[in-house]
C-alpha positions in Angstrom: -8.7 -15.7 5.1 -7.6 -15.1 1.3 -4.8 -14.3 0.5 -6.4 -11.0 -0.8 -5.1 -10.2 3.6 -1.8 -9.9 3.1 -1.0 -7.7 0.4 1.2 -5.7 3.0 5.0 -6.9 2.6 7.4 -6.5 4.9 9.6 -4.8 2.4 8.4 -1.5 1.6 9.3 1.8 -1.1 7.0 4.2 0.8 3.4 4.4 -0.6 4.1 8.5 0.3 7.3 9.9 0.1 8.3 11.1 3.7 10.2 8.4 4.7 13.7 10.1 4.0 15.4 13.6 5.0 14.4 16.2 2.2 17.5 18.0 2.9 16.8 20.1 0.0 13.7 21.5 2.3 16.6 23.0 5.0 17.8 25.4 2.2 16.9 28.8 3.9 15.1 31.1 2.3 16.9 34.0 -0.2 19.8 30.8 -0.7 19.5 29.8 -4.1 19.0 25.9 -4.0 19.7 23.3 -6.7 17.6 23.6 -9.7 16.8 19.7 -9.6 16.7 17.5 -6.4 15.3 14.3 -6.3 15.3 10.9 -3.5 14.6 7.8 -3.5 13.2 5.8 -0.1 13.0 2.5 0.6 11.9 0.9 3.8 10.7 -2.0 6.4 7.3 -1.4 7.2 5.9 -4.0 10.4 2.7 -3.4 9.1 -0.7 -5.5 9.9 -4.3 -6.1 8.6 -7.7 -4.9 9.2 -10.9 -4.6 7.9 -13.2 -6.3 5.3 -12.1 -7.8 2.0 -14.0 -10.1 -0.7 -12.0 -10.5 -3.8 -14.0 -12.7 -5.7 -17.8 -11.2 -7.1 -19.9 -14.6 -5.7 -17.7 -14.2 -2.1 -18.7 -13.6 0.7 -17.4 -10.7 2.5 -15.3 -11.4 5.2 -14.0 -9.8 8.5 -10.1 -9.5 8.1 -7.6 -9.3 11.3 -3.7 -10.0 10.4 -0.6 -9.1 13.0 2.9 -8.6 10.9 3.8 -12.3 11.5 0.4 -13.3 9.6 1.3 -11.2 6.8 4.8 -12.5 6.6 3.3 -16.1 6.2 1.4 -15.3 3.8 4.1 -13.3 1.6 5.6 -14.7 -1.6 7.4 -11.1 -3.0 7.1 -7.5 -2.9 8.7 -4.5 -5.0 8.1 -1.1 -3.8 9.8 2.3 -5.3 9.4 5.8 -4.5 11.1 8.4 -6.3 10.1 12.1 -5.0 12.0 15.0 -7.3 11.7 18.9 -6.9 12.3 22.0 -9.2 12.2 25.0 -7.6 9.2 24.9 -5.6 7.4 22.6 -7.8 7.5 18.8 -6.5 6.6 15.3 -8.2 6.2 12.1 -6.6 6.3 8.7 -7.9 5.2 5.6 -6.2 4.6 1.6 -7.1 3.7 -1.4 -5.3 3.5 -5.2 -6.2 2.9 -7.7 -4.0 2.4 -11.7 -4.6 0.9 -13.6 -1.8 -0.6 -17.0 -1.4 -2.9 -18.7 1.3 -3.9 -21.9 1.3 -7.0 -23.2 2.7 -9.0 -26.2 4.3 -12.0 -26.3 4.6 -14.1 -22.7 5.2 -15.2 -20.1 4.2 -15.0 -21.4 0.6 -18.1 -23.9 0.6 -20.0 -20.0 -0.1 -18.0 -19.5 -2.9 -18.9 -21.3 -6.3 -16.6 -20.6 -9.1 -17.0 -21.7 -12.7 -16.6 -25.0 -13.4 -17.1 -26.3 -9.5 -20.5 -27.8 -9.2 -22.9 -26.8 -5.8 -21.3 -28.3 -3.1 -22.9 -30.6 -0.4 -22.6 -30.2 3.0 -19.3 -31.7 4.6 -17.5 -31.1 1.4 -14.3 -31.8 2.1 -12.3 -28.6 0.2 -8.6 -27.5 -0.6 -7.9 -23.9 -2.4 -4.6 -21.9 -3.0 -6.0 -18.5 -3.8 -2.8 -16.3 -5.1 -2.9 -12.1 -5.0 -1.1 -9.9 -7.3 -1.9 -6.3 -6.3 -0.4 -3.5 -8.0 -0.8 0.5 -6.9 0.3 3.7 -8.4 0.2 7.3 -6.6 1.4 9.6 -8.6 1.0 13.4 -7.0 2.3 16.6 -8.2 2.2 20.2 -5.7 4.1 23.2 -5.2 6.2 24.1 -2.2 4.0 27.1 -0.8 6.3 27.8 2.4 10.6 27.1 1.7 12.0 28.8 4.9 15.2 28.4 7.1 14.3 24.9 8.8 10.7 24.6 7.4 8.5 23.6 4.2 5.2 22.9 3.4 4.2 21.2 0.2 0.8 21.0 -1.0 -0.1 18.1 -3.3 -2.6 16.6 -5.7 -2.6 13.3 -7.5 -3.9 10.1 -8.1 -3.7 6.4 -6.5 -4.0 3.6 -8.9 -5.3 0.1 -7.6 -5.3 -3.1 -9.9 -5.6 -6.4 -7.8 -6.0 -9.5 -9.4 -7.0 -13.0 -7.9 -6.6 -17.0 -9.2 -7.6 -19.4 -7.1 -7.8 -23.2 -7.2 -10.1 -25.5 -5.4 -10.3 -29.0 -5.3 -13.4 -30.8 -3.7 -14.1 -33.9 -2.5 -17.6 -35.3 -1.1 -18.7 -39.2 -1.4 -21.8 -37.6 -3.7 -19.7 -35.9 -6.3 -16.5 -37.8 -5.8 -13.3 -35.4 -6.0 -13.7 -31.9 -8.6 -11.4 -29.8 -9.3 -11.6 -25.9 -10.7 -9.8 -22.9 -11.6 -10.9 -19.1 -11.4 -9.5 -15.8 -11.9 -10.6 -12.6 -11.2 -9.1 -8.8 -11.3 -10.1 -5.6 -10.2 -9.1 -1.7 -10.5 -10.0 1.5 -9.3 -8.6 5.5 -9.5 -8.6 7.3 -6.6 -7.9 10.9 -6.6 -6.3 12.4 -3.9 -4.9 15.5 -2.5 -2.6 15.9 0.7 0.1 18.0 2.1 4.1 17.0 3.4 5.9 19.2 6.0 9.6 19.2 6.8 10.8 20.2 10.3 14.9 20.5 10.4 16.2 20.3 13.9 19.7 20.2 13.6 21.7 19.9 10.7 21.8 16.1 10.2 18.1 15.2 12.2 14.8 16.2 11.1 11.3 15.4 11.5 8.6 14.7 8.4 5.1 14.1 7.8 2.7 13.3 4.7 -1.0 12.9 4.9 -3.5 12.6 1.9 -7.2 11.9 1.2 -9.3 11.0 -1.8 -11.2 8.7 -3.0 -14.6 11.1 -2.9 -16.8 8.0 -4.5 -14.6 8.2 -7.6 -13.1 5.2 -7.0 -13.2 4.4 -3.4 -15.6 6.0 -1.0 -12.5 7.2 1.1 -9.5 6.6 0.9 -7.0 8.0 3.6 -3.0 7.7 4.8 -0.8 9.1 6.8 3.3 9.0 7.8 5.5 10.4 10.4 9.1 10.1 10.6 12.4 11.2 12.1 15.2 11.5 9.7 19.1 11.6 10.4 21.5 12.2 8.0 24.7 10.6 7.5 26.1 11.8 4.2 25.3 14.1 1.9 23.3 11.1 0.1 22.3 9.3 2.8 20.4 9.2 5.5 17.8 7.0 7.8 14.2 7.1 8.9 12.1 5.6 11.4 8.3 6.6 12.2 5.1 4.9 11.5 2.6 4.5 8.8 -1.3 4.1 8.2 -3.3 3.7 5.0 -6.5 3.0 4.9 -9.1 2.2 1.5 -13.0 2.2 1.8 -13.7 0.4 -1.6 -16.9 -1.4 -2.5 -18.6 -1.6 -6.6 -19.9 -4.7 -8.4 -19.8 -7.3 -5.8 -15.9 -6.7 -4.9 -15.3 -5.6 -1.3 -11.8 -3.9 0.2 -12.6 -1.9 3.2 -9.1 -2.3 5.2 -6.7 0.1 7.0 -2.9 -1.1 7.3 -0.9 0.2 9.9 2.5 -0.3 11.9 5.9 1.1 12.6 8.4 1.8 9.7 12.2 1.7 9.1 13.9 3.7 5.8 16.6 4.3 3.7 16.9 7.3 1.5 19.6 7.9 -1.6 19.4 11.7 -2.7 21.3 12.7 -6.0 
């Protein structure tokens, strides 16, 4: 498959913010709070691949099934931050993703695939191609904390996800009618989603809690539907730190112009949060 697959990494800064212990959510109600908290999450997420994906307009589209380990093969980098900050009850969250990946293929499902300067191939072509990923995405939500009481919050949110991938890929072609050709071809793509979604915080003691985020968008703005969803339990160990494991889906429904990403990524997660 192209590398378009694997734009999961292994390294992750959480595409929602819920990966980390607000522990500015515990603050019971009538107790005046900071005026400014914010966090910042990082975390492993064992994610894998499925759906259908064609990154190039004259591509066929293709059925897409990737475990972790696939992913991982596929990987080259990823940077990931999320920074969520509150003020009062109003909240902000901040997210971006890059990832690089490469694949490398032999023979199909390229033959379907005809980019500029690569003449019709002939049956039993023998063909090499590197196609290389850069994908970048943006979510950018803003809400207000409509319940803040001893133990429990509930924000309500409203946003934006950004989506710019962009794909080069090299083929080289050899066939006893047309000898060995070689090509080069790149592509990009971008779409806004908009989104809404809510976050819950659950403290059960004073050190472990449990979290969840869930958003939806997309509306045929950008994406037809776009979907995802995290759950985690949190334990703190300082007053800035603290550690998270759940599990995380996102899913994307995206099809205009001859470009095709219908996937859902899913799998457990691992996190780190710094508050200050």
């Amino acid at each position: 498959m192209l590398k378009f697959s694997a734009f999961a990494a292994v390294m992750a800064f959480s595409a929602t913010p819920a990966a980390g212990a607000d522990q500015v959510a515990a603050t019971p109600a009538g107790v005046d709070g900071p005026d400014w908290a914010f966090q910042a999450t990082g975390y492993l997420w064992a994610t894998g691949l499925n759906g259908n994906i064609s990154p190039f307009q004259r591509a066929p589209t293709l059925h897409v099934e990737k475990s972790f380990s696939d992913v991982m093969d596929d990987l080259n980098f990823g940077g990931f931050l999320n920074i969520w900050g509150r003020y009062d009850r109003f909240v902000l969250s901040g997210d971006m993703m890059y990832v690089d990946t490469t694949d490398s293929k032999a023979a199909g499902p390229l033959p379907a695939l005809q980019i500029p300067g690569l003449p019709t191939l002939p049956a039993g072509a023998i063909i090499d191609a590197n196609v290389d990923t850069q994908e970048f995405m943006a979510t950018l939500q803003a809400g207000y904390r409509i319940i803040d009481a001893d133990g429990f919050s509930l924000d309500a949110l409203a946003g934006a996800r950004f989506w710019h991938i962009s794909n080069d890929v090299a083929v080289t072609a050899s066939h006893s009618l047309i000898g060995s050709v070689s090509a080069t071809h790149r592509e990009s793509f971008g779409w806004v989603d908009p989104v809404i979604g809510a976050r819950a915080f659950f403290s059960l003691t004073d050190k472990l809690s449990v979290q969840g985020q869930v958003d939806i968008g997309g509306f045929g703005a950008g994406s037809d539907l776009t979907w995802s969803a995290l759950a985690t339990v949190n334990y703190i160990f300082t007053d800035t730190l603290s550690v998270s494991a759940g599990y995380k889906v996102l899913d994307v429904d995206y099809s205009h112009d001859g470009y095709v990403f219908d996937s859902r990524l899913s799998g457990p997660v691992l996190g780190l949060t710094y508050r200050f």
